[in-house]
PDB file of N, H, CA, C and O in Angstrom:
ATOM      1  N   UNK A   1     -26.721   7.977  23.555  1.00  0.00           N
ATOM      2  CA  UNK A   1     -25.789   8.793  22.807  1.00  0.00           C
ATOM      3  C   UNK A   1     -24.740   9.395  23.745  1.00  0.00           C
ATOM      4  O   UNK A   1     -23.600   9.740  23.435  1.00  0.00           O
ATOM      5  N   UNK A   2     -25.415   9.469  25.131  1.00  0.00           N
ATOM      6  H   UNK A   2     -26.341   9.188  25.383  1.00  0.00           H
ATOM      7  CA  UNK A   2     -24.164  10.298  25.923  1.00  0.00           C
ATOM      8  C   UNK A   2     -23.302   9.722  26.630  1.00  0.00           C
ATOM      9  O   UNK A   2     -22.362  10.347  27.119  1.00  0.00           O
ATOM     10  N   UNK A   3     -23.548   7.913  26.871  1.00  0.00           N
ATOM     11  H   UNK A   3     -24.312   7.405  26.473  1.00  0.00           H
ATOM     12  CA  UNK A   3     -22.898   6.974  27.256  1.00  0.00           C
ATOM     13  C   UNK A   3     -21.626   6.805  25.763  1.00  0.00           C
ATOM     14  O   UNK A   3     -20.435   6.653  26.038  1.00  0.00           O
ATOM     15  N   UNK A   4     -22.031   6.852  24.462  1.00  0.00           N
ATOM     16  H   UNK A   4     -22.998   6.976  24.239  1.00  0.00           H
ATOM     17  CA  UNK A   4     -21.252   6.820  23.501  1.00  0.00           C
ATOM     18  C   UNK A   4     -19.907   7.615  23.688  1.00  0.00           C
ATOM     19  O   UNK A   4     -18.885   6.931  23.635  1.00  0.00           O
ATOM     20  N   UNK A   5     -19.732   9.330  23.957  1.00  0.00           N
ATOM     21  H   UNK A   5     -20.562   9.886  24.000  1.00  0.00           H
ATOM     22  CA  UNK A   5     -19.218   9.850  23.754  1.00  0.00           C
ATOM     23  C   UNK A   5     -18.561   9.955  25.265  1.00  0.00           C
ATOM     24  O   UNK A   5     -17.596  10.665  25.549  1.00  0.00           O
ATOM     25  N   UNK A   6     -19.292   9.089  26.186  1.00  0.00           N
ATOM     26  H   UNK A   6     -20.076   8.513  25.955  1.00  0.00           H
ATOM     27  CA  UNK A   6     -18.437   9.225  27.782  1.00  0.00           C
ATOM     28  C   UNK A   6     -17.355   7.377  27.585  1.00  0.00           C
ATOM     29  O   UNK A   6     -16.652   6.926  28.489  1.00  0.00           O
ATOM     30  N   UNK A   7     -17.463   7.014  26.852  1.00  0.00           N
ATOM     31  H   UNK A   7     -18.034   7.380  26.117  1.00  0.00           H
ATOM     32  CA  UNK A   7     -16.697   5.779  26.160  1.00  0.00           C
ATOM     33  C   UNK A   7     -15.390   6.301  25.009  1.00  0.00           C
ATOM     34  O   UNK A   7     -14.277   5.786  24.900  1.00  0.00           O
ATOM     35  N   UNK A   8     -15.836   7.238  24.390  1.00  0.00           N
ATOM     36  H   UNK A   8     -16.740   7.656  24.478  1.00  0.00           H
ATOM     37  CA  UNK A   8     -15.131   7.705  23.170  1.00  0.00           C
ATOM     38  C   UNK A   8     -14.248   8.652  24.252  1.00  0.00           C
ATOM     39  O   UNK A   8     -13.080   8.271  24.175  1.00  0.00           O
ATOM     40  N   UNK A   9     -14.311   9.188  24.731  1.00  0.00           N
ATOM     41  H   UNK A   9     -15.259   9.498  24.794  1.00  0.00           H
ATOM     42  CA  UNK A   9     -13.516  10.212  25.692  1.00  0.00           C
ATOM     43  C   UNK A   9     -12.670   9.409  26.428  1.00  0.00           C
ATOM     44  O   UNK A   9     -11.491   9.534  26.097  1.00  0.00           O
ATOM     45  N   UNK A  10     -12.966   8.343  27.641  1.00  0.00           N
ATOM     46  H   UNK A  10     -13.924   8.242  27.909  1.00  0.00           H
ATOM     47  CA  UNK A  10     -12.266   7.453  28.051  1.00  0.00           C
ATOM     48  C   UNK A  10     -11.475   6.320  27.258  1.00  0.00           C
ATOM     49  O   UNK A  10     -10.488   5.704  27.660  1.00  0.00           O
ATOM     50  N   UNK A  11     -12.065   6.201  26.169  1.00  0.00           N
ATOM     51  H   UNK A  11     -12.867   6.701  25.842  1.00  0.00           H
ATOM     52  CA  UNK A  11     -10.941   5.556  25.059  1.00  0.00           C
ATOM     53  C   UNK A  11      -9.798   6.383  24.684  1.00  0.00           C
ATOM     54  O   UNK A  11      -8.649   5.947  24.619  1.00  0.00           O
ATOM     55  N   UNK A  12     -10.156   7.642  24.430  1.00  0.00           N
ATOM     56  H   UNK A  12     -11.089   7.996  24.483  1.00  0.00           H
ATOM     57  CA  UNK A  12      -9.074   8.393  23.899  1.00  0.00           C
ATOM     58  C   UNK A  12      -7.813   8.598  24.489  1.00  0.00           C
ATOM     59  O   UNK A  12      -6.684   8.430  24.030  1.00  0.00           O
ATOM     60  N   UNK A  13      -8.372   9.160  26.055  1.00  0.00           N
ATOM     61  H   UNK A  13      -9.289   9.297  26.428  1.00  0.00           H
ATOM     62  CA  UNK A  13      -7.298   9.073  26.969  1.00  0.00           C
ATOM     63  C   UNK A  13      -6.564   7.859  26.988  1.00  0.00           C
ATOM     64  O   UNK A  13      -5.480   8.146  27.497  1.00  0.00           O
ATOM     65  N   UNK A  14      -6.585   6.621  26.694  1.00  0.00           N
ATOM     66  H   UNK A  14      -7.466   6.388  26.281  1.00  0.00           H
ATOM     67  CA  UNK A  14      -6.254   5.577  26.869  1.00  0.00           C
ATOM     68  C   UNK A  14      -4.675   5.773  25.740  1.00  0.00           C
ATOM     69  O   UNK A  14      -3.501   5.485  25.974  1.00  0.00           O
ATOM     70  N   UNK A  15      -5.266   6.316  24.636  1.00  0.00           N
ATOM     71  H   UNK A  15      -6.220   6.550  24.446  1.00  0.00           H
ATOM     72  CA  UNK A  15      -4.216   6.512  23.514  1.00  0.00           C
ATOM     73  C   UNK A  15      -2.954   6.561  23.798  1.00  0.00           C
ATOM     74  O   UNK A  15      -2.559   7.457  24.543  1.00  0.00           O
ATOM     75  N   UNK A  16      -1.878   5.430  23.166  1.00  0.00           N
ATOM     76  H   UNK A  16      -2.199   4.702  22.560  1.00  0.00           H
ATOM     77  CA  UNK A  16      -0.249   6.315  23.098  1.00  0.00           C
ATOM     78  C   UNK A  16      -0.136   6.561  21.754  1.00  0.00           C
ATOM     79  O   UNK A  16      -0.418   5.994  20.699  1.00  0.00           O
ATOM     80  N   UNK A  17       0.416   7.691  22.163  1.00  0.00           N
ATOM     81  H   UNK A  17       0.645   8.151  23.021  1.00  0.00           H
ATOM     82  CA  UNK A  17       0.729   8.502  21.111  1.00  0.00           C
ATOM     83  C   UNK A  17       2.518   8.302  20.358  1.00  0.00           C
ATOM     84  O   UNK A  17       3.344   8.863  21.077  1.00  0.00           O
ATOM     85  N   UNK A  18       3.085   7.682  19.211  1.00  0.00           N
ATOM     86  H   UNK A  18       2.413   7.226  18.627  1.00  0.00           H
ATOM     87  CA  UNK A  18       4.475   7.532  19.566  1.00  0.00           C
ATOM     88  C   UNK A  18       5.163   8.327  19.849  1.00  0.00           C
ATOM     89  O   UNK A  18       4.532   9.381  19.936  1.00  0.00           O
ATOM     90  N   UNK A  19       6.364   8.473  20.103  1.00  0.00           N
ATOM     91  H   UNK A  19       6.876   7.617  20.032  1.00  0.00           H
ATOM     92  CA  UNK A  19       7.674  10.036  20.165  1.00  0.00           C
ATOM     93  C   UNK A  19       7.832  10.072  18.774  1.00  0.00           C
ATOM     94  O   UNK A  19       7.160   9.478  17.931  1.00  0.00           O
ATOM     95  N   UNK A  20       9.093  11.070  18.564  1.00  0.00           N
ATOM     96  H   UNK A  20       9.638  11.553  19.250  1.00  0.00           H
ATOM     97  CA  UNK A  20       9.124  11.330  17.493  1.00  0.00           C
ATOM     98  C   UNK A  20       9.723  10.344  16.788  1.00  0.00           C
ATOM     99  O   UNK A  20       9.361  10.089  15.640  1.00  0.00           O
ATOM    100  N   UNK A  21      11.049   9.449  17.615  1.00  0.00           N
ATOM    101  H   UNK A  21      11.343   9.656  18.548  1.00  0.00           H
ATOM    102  CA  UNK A  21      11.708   8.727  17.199  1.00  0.00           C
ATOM    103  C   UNK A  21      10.815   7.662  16.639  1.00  0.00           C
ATOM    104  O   UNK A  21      11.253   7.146  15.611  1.00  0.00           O
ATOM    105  N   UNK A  22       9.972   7.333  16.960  1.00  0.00           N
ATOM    106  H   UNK A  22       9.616   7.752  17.795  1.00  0.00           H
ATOM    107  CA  UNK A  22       8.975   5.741  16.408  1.00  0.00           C
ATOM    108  C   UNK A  22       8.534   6.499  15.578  1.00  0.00           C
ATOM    109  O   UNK A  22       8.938   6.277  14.437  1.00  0.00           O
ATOM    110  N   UNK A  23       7.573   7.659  15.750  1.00  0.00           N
ATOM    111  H   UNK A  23       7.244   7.840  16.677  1.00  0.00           H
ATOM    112  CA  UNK A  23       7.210   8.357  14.024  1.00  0.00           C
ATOM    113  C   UNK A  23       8.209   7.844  13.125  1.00  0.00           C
ATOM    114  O   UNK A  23       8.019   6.764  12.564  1.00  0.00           O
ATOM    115  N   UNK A  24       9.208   8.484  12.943  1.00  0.00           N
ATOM    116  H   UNK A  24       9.363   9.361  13.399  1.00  0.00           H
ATOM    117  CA  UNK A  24      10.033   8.669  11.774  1.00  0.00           C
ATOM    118  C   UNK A  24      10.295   7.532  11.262  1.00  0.00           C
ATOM    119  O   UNK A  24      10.228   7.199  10.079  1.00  0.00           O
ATOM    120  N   UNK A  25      10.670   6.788  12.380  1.00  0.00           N
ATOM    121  H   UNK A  25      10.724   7.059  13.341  1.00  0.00           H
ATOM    122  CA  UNK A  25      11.269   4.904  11.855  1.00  0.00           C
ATOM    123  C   UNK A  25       9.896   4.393  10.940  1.00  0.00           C
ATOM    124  O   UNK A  25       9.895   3.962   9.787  1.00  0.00           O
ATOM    125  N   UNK A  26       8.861   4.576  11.766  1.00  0.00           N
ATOM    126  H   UNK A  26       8.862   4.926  12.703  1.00  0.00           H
ATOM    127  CA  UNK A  26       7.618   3.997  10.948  1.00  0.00           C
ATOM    128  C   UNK A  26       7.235   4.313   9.892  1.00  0.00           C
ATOM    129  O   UNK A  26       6.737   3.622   9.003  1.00  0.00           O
ATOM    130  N   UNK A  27       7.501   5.640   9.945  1.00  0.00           N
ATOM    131  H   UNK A  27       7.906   6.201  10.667  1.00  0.00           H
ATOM    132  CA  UNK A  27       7.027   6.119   8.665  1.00  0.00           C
ATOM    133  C   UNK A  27       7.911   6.023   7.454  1.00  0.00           C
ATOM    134  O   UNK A  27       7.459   6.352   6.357  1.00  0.00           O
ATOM    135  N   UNK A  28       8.990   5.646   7.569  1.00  0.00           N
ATOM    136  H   UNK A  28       9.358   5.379   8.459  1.00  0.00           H
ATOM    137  CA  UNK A  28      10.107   5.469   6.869  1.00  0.00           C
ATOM    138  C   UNK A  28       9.696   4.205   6.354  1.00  0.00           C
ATOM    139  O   UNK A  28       9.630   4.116   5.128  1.00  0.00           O
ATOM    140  N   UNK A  29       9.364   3.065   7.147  1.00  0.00           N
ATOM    141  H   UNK A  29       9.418   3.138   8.143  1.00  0.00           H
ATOM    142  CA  UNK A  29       8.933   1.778   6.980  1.00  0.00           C
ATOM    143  C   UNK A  29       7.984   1.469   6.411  1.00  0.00           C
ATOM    144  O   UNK A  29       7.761   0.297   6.108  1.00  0.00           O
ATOM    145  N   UNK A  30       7.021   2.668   6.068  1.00  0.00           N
ATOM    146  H   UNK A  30       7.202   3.620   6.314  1.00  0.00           H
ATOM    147  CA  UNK A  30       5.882   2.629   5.693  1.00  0.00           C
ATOM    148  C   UNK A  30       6.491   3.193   3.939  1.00  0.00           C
ATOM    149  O   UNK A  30       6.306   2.448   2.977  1.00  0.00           O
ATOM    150  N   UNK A  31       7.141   4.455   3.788  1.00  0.00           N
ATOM    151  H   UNK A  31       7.292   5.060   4.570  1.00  0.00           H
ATOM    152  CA  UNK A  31       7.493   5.000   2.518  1.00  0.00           C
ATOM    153  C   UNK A  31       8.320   3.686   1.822  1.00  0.00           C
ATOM    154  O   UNK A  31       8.126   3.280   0.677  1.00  0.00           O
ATOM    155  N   UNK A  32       9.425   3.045   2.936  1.00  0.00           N
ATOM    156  H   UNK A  32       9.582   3.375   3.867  1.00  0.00           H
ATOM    157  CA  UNK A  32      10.279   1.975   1.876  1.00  0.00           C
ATOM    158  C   UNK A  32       8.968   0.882   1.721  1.00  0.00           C
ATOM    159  O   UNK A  32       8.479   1.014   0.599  1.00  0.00           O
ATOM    160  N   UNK A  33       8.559   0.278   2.192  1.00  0.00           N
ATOM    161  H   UNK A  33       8.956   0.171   3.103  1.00  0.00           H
ATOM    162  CA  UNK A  33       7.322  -0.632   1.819  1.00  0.00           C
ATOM    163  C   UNK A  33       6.724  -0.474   0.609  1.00  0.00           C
ATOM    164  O   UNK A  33       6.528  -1.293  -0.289  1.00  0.00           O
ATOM    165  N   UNK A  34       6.436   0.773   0.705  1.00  0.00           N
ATOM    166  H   UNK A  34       6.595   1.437   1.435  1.00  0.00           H
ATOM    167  CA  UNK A  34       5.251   1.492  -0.755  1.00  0.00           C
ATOM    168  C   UNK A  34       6.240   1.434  -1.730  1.00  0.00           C
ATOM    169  O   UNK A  34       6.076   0.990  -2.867  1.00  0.00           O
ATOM    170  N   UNK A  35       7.232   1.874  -1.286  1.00  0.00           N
ATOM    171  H   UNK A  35       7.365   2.235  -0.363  1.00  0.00           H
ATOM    172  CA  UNK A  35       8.559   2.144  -3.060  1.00  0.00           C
ATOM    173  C   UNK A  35       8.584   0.551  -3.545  1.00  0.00           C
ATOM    174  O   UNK A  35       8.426   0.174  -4.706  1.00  0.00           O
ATOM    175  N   UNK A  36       8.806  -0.249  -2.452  1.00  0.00           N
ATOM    176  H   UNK A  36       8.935   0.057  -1.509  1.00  0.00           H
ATOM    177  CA  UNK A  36       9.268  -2.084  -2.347  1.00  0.00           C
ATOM    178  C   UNK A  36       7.725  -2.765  -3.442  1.00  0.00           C
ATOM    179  O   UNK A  36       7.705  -3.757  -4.170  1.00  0.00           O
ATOM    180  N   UNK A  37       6.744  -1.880  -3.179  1.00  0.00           N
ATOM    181  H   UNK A  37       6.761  -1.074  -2.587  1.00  0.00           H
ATOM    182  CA  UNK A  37       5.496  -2.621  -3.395  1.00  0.00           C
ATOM    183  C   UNK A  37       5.259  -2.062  -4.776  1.00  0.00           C
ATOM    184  O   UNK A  37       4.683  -2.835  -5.541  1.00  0.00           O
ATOM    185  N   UNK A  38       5.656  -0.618  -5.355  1.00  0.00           N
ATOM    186  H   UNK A  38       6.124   0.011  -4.733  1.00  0.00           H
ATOM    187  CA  UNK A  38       5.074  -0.308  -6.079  1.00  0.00           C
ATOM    188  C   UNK A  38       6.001  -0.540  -7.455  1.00  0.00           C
ATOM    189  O   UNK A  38       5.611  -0.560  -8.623  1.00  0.00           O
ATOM    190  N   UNK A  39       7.182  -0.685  -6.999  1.00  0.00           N
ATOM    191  H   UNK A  39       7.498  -0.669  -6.051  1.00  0.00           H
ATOM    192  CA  UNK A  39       8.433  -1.784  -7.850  1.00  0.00           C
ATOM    193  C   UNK A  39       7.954  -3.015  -8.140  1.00  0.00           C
ATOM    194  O   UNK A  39       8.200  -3.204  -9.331  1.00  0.00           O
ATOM    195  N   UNK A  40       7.501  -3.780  -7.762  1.00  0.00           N
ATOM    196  H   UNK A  40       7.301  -3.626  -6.795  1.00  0.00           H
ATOM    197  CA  UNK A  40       6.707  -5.117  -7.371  1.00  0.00           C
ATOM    198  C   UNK A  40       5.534  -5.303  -8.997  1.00  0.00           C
ATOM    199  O   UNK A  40       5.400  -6.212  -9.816  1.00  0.00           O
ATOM    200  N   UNK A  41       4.898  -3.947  -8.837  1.00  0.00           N
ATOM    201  H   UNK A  41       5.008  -3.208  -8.172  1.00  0.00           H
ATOM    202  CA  UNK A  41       3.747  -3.552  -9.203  1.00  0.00           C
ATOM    203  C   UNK A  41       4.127  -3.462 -10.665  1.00  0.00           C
ATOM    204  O   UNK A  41       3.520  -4.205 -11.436  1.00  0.00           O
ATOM    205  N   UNK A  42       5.278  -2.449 -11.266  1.00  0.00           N
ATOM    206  H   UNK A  42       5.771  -1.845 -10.640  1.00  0.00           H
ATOM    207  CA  UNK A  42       5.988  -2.385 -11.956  1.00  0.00           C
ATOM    208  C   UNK A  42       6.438  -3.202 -12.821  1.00  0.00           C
ATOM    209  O   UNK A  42       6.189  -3.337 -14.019  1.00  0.00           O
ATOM    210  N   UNK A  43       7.324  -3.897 -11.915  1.00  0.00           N
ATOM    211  H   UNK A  43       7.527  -3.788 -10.942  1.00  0.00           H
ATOM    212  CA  UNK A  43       8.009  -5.409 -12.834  1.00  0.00           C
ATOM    213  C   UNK A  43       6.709  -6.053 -13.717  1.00  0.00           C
ATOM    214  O   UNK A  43       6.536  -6.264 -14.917  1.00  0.00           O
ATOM    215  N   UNK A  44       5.802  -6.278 -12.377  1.00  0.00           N
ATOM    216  H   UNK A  44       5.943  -6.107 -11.402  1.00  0.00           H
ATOM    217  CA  UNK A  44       4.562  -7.259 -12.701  1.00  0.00           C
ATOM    218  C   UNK A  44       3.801  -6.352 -13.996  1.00  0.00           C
ATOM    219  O   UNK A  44       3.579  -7.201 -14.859  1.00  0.00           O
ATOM    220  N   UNK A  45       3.450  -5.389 -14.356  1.00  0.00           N
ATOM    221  H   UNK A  45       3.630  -4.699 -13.655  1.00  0.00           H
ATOM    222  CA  UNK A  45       2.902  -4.768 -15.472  1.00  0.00           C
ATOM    223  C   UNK A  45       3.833  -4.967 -16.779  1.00  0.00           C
ATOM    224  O   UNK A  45       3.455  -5.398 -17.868  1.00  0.00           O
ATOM    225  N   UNK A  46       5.111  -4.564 -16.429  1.00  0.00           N
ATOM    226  H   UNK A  46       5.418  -4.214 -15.544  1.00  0.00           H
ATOM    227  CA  UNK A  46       6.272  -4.531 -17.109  1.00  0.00           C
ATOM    228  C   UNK A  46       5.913  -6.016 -18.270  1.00  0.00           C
ATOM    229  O   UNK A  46       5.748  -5.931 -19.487  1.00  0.00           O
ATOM    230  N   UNK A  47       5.877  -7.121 -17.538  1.00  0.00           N
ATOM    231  H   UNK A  47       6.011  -7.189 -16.549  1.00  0.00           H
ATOM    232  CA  UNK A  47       6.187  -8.654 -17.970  1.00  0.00           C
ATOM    233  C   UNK A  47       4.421  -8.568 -18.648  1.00  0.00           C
ATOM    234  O   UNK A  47       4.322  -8.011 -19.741  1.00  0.00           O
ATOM    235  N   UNK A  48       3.589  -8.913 -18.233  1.00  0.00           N
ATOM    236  H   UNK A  48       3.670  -9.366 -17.345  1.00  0.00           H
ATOM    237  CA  UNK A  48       2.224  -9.085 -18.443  1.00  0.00           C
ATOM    238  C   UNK A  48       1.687  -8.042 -19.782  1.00  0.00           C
ATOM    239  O   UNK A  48       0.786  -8.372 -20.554  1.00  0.00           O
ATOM    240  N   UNK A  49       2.273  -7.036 -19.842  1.00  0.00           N
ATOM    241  H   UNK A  49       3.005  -6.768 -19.215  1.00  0.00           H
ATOM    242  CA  UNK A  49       2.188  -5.830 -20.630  1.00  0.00           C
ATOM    243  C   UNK A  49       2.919  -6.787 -22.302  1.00  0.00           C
ATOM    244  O   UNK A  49       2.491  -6.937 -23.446  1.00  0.00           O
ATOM    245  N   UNK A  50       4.118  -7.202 -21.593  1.00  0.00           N
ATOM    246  H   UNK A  50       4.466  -7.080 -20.664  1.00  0.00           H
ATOM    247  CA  UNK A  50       4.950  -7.784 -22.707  1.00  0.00           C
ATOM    248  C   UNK A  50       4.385  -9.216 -23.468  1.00  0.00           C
ATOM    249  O   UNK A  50       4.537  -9.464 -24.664  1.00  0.00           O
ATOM    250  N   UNK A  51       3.806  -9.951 -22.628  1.00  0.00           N
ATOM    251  H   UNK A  51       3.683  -9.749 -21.656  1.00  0.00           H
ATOM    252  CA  UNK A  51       3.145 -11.122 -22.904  1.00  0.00           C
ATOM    253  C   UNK A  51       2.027 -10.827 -23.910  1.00  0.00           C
ATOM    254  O   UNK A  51       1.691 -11.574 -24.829  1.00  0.00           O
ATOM    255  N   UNK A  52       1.417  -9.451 -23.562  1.00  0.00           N
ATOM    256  H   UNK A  52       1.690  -8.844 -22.816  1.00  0.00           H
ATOM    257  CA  UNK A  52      -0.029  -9.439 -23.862  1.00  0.00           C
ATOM    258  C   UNK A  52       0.263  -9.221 -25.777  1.00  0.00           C
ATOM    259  O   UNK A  52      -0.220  -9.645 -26.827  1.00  0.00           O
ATOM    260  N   UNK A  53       1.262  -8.371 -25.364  1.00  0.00           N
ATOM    261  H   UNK A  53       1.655  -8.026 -24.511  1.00  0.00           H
ATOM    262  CA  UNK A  53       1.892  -7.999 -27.121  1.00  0.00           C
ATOM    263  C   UNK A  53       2.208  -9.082 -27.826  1.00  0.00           C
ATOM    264  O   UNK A  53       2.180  -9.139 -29.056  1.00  0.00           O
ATOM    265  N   UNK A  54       2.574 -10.134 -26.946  1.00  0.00           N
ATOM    266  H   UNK A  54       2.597 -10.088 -25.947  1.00  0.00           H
ATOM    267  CA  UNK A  54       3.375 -11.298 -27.864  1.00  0.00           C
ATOM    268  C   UNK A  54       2.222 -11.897 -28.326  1.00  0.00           C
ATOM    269  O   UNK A  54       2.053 -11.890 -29.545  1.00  0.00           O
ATOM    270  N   UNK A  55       1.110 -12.588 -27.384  1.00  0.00           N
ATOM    271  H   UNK A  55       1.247 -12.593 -26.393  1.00  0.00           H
ATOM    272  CA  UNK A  55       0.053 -12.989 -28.055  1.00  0.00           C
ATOM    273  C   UNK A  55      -0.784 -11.755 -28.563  1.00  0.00           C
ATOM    274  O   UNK A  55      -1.981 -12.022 -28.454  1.00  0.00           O
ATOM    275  N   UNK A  56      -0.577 -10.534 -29.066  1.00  0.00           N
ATOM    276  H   UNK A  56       0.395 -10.318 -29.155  1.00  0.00           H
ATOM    277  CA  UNK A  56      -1.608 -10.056 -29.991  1.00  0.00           C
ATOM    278  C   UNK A  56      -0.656 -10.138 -31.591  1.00  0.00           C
ATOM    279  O   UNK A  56      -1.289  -9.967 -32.632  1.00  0.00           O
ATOM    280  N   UNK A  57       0.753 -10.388 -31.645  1.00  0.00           N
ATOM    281  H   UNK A  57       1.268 -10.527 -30.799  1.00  0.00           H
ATOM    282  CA  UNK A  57       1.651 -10.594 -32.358  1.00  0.00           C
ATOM    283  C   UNK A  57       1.466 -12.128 -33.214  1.00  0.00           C
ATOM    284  O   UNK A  57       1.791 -12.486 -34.346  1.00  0.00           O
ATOM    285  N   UNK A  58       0.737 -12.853 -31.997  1.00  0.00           N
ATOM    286  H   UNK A  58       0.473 -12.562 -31.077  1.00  0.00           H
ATOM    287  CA  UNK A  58       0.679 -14.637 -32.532  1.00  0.00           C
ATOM    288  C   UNK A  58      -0.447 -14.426 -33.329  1.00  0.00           C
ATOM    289  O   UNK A  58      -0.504 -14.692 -34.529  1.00  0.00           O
ATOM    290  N   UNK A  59      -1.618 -13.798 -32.445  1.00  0.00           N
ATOM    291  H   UNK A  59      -1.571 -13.582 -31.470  1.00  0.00           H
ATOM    292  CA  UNK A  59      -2.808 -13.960 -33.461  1.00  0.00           C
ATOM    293  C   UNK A  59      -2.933 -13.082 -34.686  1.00  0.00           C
ATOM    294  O   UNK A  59      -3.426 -13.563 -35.707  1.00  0.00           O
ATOM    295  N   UNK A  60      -2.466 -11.667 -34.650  1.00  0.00           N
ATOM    296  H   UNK A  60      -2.066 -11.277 -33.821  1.00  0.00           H
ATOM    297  CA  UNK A  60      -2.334 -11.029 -36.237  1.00  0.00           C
ATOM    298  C   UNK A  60      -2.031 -11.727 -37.150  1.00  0.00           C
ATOM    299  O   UNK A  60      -2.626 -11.666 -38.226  1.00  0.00           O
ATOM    300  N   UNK A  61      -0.501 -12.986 -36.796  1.00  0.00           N
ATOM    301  H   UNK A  61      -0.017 -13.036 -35.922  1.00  0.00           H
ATOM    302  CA  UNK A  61       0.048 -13.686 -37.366  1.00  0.00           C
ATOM    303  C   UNK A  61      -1.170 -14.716 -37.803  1.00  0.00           C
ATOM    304  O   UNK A  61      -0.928 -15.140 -38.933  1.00  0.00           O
ATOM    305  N   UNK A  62      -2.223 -15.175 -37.349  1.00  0.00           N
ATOM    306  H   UNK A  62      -2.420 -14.831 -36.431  1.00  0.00           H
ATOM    307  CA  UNK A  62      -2.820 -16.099 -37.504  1.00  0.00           C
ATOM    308  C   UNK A  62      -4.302 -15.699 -38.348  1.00  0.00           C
ATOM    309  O   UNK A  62      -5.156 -16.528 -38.663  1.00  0.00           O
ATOM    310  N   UNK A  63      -4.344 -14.727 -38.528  1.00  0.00           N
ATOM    311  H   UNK A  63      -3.650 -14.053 -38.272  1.00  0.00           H
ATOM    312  CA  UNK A  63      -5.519 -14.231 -39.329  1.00  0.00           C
ATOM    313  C   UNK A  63      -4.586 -12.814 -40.282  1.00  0.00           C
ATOM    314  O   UNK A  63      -5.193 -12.110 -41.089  1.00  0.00           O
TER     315      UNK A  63
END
């Protein structure tokens, strides 16, 4: 257990940490991604949502 945490300590130090400037870019990259993905997400419900109506529209029609 104490070899664990003399590994976890020397890993840590190892860490870079970014500046601020790579924060912000990344994280920016990370927020437009999610907006890009969750638009994506959107459309795709949008259409599938619409389909699902059309065939519950065919079969009412059919009984």
């Amino acid at each position: 257990m104490v070899e664990f945490f003399k590994d976890f300590i020397a890993e840590s130090k190892r860490v870079v940490w970014p500046n601020r400037q790579e924060l912000t870019k990344l994280t920016l990259n990370v927020l437009g991604f999610s907006i890009i993905v969750g638009i994506i997400i959107y459309i795709m419900d949008f259409f599938v949502s619409g389909g699902i109506q059309v065939i519950e529209k065919l079969v009412e029609g059919l009984f």
